[in-house]
C-alpha positions as CSV (number, residue, x, y, z in Angstrom):
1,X,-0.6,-6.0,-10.5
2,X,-1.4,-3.7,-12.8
3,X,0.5,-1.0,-14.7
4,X,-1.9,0.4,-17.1
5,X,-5.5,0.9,-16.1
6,X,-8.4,0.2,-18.5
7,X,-10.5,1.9,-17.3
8,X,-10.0,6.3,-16.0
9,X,-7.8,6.3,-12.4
10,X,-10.4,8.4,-11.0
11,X,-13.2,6.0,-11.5
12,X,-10.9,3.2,-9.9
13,X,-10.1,4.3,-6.9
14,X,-13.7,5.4,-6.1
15,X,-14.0,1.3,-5.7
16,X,-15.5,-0.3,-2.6
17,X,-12.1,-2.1,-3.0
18,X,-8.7,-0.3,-1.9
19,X,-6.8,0.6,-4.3
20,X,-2.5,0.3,-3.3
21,X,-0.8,2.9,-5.9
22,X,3.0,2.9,-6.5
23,X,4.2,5.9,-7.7
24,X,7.8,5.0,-9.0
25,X,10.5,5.7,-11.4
26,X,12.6,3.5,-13.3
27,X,15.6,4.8,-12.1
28,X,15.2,4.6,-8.4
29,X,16.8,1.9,-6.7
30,X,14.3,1.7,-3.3
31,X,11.8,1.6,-6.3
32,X,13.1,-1.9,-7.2
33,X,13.5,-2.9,-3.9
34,X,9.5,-2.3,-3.5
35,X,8.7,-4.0,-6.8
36,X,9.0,-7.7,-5.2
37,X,7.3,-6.8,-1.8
38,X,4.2,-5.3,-3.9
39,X,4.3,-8.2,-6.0
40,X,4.3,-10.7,-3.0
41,X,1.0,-8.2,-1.3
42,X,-0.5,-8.8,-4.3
43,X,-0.4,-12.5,-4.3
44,X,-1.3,-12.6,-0.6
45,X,-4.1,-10.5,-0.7
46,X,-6.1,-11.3,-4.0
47,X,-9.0,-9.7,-4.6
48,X,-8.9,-7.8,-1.6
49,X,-6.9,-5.2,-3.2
50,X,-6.0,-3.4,-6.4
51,X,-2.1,-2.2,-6.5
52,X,-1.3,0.3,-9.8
53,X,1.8,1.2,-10.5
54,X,2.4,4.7,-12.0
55,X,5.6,6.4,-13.4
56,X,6.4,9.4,-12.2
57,X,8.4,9.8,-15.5
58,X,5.2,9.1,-17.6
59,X,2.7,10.4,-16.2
60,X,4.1,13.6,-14.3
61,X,0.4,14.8,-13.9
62,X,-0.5,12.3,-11.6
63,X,2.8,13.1,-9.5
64,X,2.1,16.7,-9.4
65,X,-1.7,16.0,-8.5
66,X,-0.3,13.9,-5.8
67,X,2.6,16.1,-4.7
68,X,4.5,13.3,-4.9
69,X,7.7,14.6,-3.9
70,X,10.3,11.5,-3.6
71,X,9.9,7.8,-4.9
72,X,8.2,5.1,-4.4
73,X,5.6,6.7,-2.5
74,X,2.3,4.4,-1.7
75,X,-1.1,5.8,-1.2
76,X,-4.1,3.6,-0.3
77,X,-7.4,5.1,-1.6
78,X,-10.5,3.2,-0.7
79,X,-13.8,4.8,-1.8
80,X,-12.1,8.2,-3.7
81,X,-10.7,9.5,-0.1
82,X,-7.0,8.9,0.6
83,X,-6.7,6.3,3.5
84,X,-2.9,5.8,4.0
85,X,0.4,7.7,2.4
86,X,4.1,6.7,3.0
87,X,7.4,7.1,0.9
88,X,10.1,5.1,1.1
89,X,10.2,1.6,1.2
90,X,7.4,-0.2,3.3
91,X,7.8,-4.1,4.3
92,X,5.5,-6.5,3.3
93,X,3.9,-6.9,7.4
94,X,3.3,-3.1,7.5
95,X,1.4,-3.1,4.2
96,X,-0.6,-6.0,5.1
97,X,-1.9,-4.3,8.6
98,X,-2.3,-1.4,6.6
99,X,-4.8,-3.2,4.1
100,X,-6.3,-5.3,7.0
101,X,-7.4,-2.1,8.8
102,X,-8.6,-0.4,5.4
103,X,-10.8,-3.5,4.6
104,X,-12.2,-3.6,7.9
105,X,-12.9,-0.2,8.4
């Protein structure tokens, strides 16, 4: 997992490769709750996807850009184009069907 991005977020997300992005603060609670189920999607799907985290906190541009309105919210990009969006905590099976159908299609 990765939680700062070396190279711009705009030119990683444009990836053939989807790209899972946390949006979280430290002080949420279902935020920590999400933290080990990203970390286990991460280790199950490899190379077949790219998870970012990014504080809300930190970085309230990207929130804003985002209209992220509550926390953790995921959104899958794949190719620049937003593919999936939920908030609120999202188990591991749902996430991986979610990044089965995203690499398929």
């Amino acid at each position: 997992m990765e939680t700062t991005a070396r190279q711009p977020f705009n030119e990683i997300i444009k990836g053939d490769t989807p790209v899972l992005v946390d949006f979280f603060a430290e002080w949420c609670g279902p935020c920590k709750t999400m933290a080990p189920i990203l970390k286990d999607l991460a280790s199950r799907m490899g190379d077949q996807v790219r998870i970012l985290k990014i504080d809300i906190d930190k970085s309230p541009a990207a929130a804003s850009g985002y209209k992220i309105q509550g926390v953790p919210t995921l959104i899958l990009f794949r190719k620049g184009q937003i593919i999936w969006r939920q908030s609120g905590v999202v188990p591991l099976q749902q996430l991986e069907q979610v990044l089965k159908q995203a690499n398929a299609g």
